[in-house]
ROSE-4610 file (N, C-alpha, C; in Angstrom, 1 decimal, always signed):
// ROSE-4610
residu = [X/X/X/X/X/X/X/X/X/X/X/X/X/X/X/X/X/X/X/X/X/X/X/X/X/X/X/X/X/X/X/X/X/X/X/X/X/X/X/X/X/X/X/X/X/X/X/X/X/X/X/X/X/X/X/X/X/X/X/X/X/X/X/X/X/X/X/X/X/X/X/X/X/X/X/X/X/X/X/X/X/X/X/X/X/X/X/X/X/X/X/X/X/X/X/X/X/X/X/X/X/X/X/X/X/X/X/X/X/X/X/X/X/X/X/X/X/X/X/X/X/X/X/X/X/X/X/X/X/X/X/X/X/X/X/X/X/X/X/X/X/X/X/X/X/X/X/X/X/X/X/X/X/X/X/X/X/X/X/X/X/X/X/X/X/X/X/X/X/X/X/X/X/X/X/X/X/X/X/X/X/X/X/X/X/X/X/X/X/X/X/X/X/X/X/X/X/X/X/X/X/X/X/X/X/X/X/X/X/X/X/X/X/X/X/X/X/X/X/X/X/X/X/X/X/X/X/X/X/X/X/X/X/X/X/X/X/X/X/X/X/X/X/X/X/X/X/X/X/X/X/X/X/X/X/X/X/X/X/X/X/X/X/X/X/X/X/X/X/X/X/X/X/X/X/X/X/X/X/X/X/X/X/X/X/X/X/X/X/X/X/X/X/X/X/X/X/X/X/X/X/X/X/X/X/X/X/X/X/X/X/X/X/X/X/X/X/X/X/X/X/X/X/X/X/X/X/X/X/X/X/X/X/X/X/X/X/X/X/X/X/X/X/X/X/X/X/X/X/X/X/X/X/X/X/X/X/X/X/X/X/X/X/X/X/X/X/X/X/X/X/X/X/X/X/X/X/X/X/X/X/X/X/X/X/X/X/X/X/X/X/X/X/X/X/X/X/X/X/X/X/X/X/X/X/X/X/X/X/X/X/X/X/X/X/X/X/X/X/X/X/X/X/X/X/X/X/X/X/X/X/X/X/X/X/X/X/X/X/X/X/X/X/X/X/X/X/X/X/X/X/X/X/X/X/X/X/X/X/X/X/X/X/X/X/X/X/X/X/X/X/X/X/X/X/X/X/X/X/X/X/X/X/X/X/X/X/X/X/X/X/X/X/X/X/X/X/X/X/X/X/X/X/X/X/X/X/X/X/X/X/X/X/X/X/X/X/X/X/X/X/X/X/X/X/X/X/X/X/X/X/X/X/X/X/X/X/X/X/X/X/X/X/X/X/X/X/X/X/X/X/X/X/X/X/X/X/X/X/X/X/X/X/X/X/X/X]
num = [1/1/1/2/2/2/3/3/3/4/4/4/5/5/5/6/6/6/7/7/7/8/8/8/9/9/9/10/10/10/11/11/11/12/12/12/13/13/13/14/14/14/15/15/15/16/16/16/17/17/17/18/18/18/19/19/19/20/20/20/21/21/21/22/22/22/23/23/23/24/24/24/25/25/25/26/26/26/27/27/27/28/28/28/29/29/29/30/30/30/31/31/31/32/32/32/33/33/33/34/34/34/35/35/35/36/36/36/37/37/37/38/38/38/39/39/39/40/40/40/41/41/41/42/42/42/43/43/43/44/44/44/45/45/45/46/46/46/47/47/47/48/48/48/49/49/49/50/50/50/51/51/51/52/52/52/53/53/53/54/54/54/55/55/55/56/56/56/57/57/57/58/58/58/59/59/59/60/60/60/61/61/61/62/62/62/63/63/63/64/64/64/65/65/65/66/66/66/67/67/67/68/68/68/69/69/69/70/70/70/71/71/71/72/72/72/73/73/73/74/74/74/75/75/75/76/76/76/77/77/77/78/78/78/79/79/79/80/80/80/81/81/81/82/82/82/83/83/83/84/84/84/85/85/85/86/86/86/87/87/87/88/88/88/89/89/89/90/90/90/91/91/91/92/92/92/93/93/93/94/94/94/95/95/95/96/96/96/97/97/97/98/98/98/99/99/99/100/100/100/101/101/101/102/102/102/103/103/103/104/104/104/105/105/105/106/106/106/107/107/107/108/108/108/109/109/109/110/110/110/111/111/111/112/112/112/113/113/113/114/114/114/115/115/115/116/116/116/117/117/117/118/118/118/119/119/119/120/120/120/121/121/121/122/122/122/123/123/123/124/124/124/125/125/125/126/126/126/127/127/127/128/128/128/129/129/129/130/130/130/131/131/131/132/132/132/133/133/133/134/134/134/135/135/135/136/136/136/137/137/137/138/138/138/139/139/139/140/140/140/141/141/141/142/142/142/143/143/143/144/144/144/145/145/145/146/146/146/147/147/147/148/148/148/149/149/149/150/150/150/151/151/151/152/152/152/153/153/153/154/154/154/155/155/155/156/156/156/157/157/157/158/158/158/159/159/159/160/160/160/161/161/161/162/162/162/163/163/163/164/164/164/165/165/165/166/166/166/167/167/167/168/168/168/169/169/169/170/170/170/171/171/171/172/172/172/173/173/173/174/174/174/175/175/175/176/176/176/177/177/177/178/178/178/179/179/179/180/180/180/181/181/181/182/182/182/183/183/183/184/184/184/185/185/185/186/186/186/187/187/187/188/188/188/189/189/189]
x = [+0.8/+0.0/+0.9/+0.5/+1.3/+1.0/+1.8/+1.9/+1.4/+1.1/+1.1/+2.1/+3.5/+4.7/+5.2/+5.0/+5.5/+4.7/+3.5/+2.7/+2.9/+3.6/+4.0/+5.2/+6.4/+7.4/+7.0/+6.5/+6.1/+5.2/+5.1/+5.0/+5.9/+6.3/+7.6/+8.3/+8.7/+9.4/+8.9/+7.5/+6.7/+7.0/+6.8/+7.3/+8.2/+9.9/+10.9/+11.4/+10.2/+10.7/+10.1/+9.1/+8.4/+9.5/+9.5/+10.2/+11.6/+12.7/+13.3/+13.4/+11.9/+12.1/+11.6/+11.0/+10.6/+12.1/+12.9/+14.0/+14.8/+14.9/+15.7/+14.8/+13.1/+12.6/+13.1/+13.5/+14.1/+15.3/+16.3/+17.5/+17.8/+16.8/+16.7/+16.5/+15.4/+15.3/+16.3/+17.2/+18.8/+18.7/+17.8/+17.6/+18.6/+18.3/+19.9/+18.8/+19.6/+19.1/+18.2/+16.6/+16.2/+15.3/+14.9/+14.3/+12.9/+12.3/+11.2/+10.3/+10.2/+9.0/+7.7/+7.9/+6.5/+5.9/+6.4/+5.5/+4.6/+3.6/+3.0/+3.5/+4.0/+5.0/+4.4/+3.0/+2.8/+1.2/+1.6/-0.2/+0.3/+1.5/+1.0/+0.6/-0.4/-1.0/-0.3/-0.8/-0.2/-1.0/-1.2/-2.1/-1.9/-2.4/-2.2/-1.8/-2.7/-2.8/-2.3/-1.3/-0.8/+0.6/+1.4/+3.0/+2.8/+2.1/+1.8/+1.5/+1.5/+1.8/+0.9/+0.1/-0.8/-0.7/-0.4/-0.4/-1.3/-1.3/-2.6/-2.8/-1.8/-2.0/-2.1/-1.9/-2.2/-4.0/-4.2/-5.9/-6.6/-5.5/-6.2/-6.7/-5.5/-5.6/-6.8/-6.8/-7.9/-9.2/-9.5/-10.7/-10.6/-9.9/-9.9/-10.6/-10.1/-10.2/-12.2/-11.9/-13.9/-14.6/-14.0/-15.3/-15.6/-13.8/-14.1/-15.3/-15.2/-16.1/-18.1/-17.6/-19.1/-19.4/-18.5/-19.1/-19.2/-18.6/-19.1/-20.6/-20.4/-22.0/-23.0/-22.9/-23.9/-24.2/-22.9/-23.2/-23.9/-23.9/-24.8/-26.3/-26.4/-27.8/-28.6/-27.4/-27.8/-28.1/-27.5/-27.8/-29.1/-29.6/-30.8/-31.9/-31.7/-32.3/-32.9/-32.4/-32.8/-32.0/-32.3/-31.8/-31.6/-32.5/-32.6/-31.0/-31.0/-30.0/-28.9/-28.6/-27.4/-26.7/-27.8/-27.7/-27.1/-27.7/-27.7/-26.0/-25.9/-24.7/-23.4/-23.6/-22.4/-22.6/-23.6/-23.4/-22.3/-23.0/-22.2/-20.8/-19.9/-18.6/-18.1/-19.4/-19.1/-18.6/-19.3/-19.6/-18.0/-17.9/-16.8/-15.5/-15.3/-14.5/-14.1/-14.4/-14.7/-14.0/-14.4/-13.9/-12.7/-12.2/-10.5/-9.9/-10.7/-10.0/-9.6/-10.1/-10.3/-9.7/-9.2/-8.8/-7.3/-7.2/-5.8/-5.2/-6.1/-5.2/-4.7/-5.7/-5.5/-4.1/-4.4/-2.9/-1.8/-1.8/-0.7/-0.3/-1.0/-0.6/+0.2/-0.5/+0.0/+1.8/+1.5/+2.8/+3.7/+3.5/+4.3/+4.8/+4.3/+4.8/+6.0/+6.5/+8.0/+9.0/+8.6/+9.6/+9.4/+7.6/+7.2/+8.1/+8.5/+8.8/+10.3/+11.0/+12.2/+12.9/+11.7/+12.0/+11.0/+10.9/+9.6/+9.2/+10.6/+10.8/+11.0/+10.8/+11.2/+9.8/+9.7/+8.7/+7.5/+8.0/+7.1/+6.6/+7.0/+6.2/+5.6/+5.8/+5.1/+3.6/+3.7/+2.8/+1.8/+2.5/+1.5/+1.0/+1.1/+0.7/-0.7/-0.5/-0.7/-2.5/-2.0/-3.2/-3.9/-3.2/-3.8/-4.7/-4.4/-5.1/-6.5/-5.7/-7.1/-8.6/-7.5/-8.4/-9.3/-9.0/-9.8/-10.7/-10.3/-11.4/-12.7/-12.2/-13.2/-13.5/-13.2/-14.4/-15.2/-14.3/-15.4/-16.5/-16.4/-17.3/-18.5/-17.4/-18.6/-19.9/-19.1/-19.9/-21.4/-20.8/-21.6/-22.9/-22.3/-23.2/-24.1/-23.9/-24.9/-25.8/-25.3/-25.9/-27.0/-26.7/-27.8/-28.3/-28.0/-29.0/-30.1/-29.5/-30.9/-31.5/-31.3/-31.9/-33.0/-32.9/-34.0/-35.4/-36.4/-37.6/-37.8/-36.6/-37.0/-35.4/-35.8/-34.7/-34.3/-35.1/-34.5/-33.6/-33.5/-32.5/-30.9/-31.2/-29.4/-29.5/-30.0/-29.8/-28.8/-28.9/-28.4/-26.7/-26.7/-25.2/-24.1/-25.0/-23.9/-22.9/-22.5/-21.2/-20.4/-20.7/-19.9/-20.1/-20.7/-20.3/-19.4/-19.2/-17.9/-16.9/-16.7/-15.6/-15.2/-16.1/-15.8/-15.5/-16.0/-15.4/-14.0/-13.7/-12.7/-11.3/-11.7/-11.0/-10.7/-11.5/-11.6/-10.8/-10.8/-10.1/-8.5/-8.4/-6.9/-6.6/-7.5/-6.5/-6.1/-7.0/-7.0/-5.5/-5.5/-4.0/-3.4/-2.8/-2.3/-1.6/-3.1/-2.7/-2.0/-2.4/-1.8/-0.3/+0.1/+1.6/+2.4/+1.5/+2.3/+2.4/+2.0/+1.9/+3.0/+2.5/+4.3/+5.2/+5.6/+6.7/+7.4/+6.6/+6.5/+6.8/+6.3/+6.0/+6.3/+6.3/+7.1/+8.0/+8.2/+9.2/+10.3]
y = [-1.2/+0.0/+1.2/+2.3/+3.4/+4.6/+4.9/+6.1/+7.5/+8.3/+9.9/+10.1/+9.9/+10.3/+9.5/+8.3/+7.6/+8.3/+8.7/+9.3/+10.7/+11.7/+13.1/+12.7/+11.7/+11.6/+11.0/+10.1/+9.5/+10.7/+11.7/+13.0/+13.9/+13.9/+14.7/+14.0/+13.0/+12.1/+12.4/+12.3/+12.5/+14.1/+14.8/+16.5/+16.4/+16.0/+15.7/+15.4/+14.2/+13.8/+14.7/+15.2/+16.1/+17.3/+17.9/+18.8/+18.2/+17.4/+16.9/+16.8/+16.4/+16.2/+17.1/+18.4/+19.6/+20.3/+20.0/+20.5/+20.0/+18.7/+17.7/+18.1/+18.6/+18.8/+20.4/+21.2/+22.4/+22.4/+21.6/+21.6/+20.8/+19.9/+19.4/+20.5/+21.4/+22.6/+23.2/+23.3/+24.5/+25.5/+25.7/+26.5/+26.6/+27.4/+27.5/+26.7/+26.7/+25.7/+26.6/+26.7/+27.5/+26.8/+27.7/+27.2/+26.4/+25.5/+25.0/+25.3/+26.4/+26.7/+27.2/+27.5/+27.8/+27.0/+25.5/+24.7/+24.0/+22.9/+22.6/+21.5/+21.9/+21.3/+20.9/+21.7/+21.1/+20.2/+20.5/+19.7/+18.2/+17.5/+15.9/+15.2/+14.4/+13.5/+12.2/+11.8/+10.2/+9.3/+8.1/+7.0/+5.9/+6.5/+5.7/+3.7/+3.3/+1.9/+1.3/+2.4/+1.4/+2.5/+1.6/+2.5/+3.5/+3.3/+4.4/+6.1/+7.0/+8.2/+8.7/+9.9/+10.6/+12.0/+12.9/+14.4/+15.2/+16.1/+17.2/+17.2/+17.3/+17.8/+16.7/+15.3/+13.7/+14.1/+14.4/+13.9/+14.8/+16.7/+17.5/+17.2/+16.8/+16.2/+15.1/+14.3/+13.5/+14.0/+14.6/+15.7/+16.4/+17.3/+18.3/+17.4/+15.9/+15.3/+15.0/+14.5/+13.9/+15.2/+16.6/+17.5/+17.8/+17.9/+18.3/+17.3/+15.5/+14.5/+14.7/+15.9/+16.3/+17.2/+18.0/+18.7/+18.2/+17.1/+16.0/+15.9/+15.4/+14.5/+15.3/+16.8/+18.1/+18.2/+17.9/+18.1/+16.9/+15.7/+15.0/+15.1/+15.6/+16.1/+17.1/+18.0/+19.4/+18.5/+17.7/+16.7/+16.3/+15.7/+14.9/+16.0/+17.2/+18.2/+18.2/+17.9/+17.5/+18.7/+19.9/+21.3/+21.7/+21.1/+20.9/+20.2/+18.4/+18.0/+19.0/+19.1/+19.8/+21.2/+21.9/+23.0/+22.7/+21.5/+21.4/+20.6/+19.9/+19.1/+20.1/+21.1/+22.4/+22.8/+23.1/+23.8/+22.9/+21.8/+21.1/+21.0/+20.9/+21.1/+22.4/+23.0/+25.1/+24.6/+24.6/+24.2/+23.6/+22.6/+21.6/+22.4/+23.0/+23.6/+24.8/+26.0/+26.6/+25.9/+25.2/+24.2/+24.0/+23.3/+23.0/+24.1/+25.3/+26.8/+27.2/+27.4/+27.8/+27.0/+25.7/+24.5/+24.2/+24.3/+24.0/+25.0/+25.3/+25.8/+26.9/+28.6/+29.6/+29.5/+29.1/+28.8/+28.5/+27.0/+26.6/+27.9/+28.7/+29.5/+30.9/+31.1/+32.5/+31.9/+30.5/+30.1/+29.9/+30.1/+30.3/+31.7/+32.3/+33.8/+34.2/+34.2/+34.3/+33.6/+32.6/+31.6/+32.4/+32.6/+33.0/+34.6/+35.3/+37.0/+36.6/+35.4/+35.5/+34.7/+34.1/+33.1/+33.4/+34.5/+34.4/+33.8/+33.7/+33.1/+31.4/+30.9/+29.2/+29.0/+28.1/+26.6/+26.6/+26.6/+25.8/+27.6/+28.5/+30.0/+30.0/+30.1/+30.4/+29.7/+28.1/+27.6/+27.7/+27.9/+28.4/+29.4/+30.5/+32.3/+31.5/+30.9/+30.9/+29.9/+29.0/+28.0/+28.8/+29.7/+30.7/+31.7/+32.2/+33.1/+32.6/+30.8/+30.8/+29.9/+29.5/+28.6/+30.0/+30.8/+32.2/+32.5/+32.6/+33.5/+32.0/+31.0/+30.1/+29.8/+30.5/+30.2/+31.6/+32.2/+33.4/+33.5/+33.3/+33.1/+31.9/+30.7/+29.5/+30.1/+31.0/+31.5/+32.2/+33.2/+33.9/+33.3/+32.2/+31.1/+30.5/+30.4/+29.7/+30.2/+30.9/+32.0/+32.6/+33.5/+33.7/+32.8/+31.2/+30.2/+30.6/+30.0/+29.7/+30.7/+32.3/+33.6/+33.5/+32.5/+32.6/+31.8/+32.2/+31.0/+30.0/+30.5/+29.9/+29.5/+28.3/+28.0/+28.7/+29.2/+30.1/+31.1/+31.6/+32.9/+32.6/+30.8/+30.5/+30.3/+30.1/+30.2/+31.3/+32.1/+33.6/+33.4/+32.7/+32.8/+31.3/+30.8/+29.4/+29.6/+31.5/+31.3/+31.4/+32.3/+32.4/+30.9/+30.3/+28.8/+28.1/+28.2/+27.5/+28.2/+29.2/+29.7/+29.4/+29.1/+29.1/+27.6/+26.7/+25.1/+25.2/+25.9/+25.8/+26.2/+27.7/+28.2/+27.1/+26.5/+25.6/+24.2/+24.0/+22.5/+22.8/+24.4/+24.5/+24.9/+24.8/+25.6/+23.7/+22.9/+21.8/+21.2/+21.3/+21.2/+21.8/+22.9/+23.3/+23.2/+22.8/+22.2/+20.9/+19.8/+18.6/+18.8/+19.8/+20.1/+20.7/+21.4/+22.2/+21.1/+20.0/+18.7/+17.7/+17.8/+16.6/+17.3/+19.0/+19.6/+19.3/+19.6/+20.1/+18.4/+17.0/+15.9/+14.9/+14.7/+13.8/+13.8/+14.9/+15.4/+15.3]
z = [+0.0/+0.0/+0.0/-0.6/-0.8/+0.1/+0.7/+1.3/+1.4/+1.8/+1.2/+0.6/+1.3/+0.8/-0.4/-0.4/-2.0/-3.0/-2.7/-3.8/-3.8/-2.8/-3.2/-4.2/-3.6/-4.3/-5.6/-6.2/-7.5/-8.1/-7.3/-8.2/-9.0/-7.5/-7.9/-8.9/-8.9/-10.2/-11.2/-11.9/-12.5/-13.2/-12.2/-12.6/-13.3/-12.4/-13.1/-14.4/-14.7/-15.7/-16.7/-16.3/-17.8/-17.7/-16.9/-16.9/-17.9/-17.7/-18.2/-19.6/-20.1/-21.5/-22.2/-21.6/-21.9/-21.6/-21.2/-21.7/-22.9/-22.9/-24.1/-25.5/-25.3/-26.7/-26.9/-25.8/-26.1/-26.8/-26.2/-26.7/-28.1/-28.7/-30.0/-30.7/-30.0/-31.1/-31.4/-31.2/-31.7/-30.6/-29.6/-28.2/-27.4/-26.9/-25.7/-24.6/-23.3/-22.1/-21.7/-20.9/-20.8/-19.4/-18.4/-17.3/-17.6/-17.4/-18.0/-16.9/-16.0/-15.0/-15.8/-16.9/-17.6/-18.0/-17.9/-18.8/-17.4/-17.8/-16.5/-15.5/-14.8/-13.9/-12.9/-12.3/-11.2/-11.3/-12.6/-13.1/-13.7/-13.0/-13.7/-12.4/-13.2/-12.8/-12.9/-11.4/-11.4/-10.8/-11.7/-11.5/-10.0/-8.9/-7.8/-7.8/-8.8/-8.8/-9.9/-10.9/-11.9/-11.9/-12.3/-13.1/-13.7/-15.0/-15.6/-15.6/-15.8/-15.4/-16.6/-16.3/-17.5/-16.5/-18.0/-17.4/-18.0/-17.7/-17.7/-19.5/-19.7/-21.5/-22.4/-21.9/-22.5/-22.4/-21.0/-21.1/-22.0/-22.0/-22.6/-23.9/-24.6/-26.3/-26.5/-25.6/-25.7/-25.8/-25.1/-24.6/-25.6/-26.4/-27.4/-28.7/-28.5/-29.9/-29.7/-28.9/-28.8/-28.5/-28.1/-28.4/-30.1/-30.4/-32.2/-32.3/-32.4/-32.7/-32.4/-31.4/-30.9/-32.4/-32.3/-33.8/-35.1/-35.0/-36.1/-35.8/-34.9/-34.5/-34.7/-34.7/-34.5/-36.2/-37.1/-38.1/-38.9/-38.5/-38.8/-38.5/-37.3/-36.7/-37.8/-38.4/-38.8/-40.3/-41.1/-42.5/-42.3/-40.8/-40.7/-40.6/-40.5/-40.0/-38.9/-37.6/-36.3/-35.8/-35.9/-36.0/-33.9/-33.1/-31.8/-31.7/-32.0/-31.6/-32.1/-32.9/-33.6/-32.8/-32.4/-31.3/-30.3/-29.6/-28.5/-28.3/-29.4/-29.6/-29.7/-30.1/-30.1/-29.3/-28.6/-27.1/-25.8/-25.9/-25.4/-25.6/-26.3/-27.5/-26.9/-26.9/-27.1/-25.1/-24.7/-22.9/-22.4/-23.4/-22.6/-22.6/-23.9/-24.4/-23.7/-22.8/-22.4/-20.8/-20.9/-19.4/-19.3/-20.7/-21.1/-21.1/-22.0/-21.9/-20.3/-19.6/-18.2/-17.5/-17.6/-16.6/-17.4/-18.4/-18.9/-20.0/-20.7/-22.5/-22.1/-21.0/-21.2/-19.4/-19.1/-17.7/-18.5/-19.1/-19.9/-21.0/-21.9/-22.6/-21.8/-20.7/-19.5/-19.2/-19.0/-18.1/-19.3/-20.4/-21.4/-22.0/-21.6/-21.8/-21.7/-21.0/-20.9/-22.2/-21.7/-23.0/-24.8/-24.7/-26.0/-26.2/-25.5/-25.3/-25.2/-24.6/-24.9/-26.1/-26.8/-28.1/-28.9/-29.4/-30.4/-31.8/-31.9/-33.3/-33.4/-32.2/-32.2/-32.9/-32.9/-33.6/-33.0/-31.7/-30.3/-29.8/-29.9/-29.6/-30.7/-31.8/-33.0/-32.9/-32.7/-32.5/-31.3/-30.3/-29.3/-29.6/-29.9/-30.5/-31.6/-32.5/-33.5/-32.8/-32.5/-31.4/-30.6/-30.2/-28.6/-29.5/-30.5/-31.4/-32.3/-32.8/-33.6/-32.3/-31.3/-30.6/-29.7/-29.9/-28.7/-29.6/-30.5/-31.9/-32.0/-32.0/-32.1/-31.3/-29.9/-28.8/-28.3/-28.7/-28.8/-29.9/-31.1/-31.8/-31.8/-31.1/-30.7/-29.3/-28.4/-27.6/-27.9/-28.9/-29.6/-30.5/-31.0/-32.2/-31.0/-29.8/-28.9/-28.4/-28.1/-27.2/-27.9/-29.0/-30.6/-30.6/-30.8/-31.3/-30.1/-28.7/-27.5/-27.4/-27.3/-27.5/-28.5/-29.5/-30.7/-31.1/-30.8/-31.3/-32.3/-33.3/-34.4/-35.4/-35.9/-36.5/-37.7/-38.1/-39.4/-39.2/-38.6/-38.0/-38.0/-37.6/-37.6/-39.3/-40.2/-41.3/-42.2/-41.4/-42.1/-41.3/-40.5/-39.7/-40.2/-41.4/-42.0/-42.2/-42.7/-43.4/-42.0/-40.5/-39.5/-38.7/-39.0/-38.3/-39.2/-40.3/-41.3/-40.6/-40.8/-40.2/-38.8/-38.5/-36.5/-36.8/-37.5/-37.6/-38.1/-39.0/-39.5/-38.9/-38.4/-37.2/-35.8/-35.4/-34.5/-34.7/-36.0/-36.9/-36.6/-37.1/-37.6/-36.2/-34.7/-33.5/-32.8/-33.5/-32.7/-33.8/-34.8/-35.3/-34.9/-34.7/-33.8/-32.6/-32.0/-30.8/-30.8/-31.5/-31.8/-32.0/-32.7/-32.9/-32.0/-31.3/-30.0/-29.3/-28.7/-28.0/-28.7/-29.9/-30.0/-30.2/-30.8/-30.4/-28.5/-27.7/-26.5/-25.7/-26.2/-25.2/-26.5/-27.8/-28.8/-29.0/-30.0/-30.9/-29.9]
């Protein structure tokens, strides 16, 4: 049976080692050695009853991938003309997302600031800037698309807003690429 303390320390280890290879993916870049306190260091998670180790930005990717999958589903709803489900199915997406923003994406992007202002031209800033910009625009605009929908009696009204929901998908596609790349720059690569 494990301890409090085996489990602060199999934390700590845990830290370490991210930390570790968030330095090693730094120094592959052609970077000079640089403090890795911006990245999330004190957000890994560790699996009490197995070896295994899962950190904040493994679950986040996961989660980023099945909300996009919600907006698949919404757009099947929207083909069947089940114009309710469809709403309600991006709201949800709109909802979860908004949760990741607040609980991981916009901390992890703050605690990157430094790195981004003292490397603006690496790979791994570029792509965060670039994620942090299209992924905000697509949730502020997904906010907006919701919020207008439930405010309205009638389904005709989102009719006139198809071309700003393509764009908010698309916007939203290219922050979750993005994101996908900031993740294996940052934890693969």
């Amino acid at each position: 049976m494990r301890t409090s303390s085996d489990k602060l320390q199999s934390e700590r280890s845990a830290v370490f080692a991210f930390k570790t290879l968030c330095e090693t993916t730094l120094q592959h870049c052609g970077e000079s050695r640089v403090k890795v306190k911006y990245f999330i260091s004190k957000k890994a998670i560790v699996k009490s009853d197995d070896a295994m180790s899962y950190s904040l930005p493994q679950i986040n990717l996961a989660f980023q991938i099945v909300i996009f999958a919600l907006l698949f589903v919404s757009l099947y709803f929207k083909q069947r003309r089940k114009f309710l489900l469809h709403g309600s199915a991006v709201s949800i997406a709109v909802i979860l997302n908004i949760v990741s923003f607040i609980w991981v994406m916009g901390p992890s992007l703050l605690n990157m600031q430094e790195f981004i202002s003292n490397m603006p031209t690496n790979k791994i800033a570029i792509t965060a800037i670039g994620h942090g910009i299209f992924g905000t625009t697509a949730v502020i605009l997904g906010v907006w698309l919701v919020v207008s929908w439930g405010l309205r009696s009638s389904v005709k009204t989102c009719a006139g807003k198809k071309k700003l929901m393509r764009v908010t998908l698309v916007l939203w596609f290219l922050s979750l690429v993005l994101g996908i790349l900031l993740y294996a720059f940052l934890y693969v690569i």
